[in-house]
Short mmCIF file of the C-alpha atoms (twelve columns), coordinates in Angstrom:
data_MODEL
# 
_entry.id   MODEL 
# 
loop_
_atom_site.group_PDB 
_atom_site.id 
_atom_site.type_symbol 
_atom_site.label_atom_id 
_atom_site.label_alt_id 
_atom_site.label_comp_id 
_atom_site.label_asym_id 
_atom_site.label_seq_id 
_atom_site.Cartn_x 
_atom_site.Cartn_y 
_atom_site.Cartn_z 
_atom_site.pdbx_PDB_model_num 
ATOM 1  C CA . UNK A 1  0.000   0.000  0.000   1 
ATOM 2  C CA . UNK A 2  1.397   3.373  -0.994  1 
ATOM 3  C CA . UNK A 3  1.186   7.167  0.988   1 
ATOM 4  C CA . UNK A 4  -1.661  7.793  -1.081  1 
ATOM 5  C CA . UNK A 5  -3.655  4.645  -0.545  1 
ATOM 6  C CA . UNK A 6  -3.098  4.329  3.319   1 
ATOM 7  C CA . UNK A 7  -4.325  8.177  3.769   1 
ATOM 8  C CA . UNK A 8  -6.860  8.214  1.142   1 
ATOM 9  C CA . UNK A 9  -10.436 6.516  0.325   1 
ATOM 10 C CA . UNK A 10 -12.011 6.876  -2.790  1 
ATOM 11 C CA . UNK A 11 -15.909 6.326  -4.096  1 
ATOM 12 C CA . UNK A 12 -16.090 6.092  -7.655  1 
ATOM 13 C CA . UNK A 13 -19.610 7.727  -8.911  1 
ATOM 14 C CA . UNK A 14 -20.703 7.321  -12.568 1 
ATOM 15 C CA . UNK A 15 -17.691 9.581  -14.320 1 
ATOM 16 C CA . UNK A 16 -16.332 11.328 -11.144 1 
ATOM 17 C CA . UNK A 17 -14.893 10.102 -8.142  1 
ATOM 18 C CA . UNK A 18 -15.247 11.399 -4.552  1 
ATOM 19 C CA . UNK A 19 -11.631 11.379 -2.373  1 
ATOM 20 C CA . UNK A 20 -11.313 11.562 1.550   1 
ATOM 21 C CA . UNK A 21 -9.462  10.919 4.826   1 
ATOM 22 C CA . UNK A 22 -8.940  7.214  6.135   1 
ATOM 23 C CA . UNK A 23 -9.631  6.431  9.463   1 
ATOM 24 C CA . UNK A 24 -6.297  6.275  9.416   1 
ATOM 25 C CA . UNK A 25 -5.033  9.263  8.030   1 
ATOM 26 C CA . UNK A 26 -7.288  10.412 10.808  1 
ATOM 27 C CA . UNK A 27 -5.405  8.408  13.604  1 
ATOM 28 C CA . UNK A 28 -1.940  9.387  12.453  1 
ATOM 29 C CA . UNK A 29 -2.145  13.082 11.923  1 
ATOM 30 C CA . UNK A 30 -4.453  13.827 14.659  1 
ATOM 31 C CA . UNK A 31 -6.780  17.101 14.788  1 
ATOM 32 C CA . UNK A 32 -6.519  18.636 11.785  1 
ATOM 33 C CA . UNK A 33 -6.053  22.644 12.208  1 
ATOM 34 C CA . UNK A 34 -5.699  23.965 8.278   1 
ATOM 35 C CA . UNK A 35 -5.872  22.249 4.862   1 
ATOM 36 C CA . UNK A 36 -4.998  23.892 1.459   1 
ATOM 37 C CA . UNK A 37 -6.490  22.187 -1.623  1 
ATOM 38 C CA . UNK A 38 -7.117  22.805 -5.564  1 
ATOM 39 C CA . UNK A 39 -9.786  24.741 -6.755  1 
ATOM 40 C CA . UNK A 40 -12.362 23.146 -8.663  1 
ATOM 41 C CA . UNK A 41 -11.299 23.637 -12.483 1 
ATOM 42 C CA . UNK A 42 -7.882  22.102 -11.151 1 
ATOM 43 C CA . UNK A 43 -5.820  19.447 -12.983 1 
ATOM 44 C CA . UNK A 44 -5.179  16.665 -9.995  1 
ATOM 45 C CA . UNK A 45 -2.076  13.854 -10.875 1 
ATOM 46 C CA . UNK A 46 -1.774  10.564 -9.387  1 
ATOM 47 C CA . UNK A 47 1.555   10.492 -6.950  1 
ATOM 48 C CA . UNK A 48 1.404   14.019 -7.269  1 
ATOM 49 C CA . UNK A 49 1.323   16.702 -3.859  1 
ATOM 50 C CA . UNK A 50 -2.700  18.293 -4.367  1 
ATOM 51 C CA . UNK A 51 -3.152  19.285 -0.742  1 
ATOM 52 C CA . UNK A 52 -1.344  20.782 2.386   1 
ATOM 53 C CA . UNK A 53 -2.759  19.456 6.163   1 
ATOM 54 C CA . UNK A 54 -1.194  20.858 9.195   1 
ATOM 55 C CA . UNK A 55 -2.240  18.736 12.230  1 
ATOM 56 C CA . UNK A 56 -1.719  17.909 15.745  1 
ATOM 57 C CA . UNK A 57 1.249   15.244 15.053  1 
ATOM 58 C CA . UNK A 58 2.400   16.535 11.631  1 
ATOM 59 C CA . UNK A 59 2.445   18.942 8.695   1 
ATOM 60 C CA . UNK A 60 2.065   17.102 5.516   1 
ATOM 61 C CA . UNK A 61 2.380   17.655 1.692   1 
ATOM 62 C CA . UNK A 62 -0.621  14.738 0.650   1 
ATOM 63 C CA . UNK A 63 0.222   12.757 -2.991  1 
ATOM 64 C CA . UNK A 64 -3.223  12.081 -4.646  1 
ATOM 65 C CA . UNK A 65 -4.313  8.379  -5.410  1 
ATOM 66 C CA . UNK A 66 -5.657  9.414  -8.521  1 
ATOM 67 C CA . UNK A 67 -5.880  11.859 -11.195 1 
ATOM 68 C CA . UNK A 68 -8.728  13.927 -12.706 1 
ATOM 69 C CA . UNK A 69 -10.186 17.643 -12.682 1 
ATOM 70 C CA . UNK A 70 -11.732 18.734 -9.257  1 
ATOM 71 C CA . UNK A 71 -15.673 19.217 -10.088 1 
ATOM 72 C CA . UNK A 72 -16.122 20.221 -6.103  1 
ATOM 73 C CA . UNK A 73 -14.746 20.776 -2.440  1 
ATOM 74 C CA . UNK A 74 -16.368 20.039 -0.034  1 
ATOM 75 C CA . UNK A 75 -18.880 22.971 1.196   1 
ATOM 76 C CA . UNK A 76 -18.027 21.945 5.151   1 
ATOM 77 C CA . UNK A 77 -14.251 22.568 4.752   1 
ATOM 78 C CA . UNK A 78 -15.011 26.425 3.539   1 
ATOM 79 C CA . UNK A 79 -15.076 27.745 7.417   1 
ATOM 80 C CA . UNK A 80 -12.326 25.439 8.204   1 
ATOM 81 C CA . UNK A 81 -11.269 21.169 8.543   1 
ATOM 82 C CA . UNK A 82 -13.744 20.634 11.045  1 
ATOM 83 C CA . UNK A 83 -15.480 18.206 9.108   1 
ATOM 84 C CA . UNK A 84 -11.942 16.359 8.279   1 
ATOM 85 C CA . UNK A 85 -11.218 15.213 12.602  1 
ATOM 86 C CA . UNK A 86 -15.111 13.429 12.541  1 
ATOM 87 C CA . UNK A 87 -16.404 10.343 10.908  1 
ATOM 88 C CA . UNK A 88 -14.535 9.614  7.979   1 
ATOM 89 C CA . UNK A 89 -17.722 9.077  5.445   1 
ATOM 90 C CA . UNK A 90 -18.068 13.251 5.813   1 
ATOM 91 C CA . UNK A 91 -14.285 13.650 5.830   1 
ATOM 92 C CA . UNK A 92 -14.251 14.060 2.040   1 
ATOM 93 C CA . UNK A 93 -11.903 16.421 0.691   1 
ATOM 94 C CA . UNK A 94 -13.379 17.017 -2.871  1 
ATOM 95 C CA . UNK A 95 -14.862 15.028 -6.192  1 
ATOM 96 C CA . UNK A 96 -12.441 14.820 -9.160  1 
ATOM 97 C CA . UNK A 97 -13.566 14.330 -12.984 1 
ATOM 98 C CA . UNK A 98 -12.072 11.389 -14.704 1 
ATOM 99 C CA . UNK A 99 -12.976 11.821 -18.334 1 
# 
């Protein structure tokens, strides 16, 4: 299992695919205090740094498990990564475009 696979879950849907947080991502990094990702329109590549966490137990430059165009972020993550230190089925981080 690679960085990208241990921290990340994915949920394919029809022609885009929605990434988040393991459980544990969750467990390693802690509370998450600030995330910096793409904005939708955004070209995402597989292996390739597409978001910044700062945490509890670490500050982390996060490779993507797959590639595509970000279609959305996630509306809870505008005021802050709240929604990223609860279960991790709403700790998605955004939906990427795969055509």
């Amino acid at each position: 299992m690679n960085e990208a696979e241990k921290y990340f879950w994915t949920k394919p849907d029809g022609d885009v695919v929605r990434l988040g947080l393991t459980k544990d991502a969750q467990d390693e990094l802690g509370n998450i205090t600030y995330i910096d990702l793409p904005k939708p329109g955004s070209q995402v590549q597989a292996g390739e740094t597409f978001a910044s966490m700062e945490a509890e137990k670490a500050v982390s430059d996060m490779p993507s498990p797959v590639s595509g165009k970000v279609v959305t972020v996630n509306p809870a993550l505008k005021d802050g990564p709240d929604a990223l230190n609860g279960d991790w089925d709403d700790a998605w981080l955004l939906t990427l475009s795969q055509k």
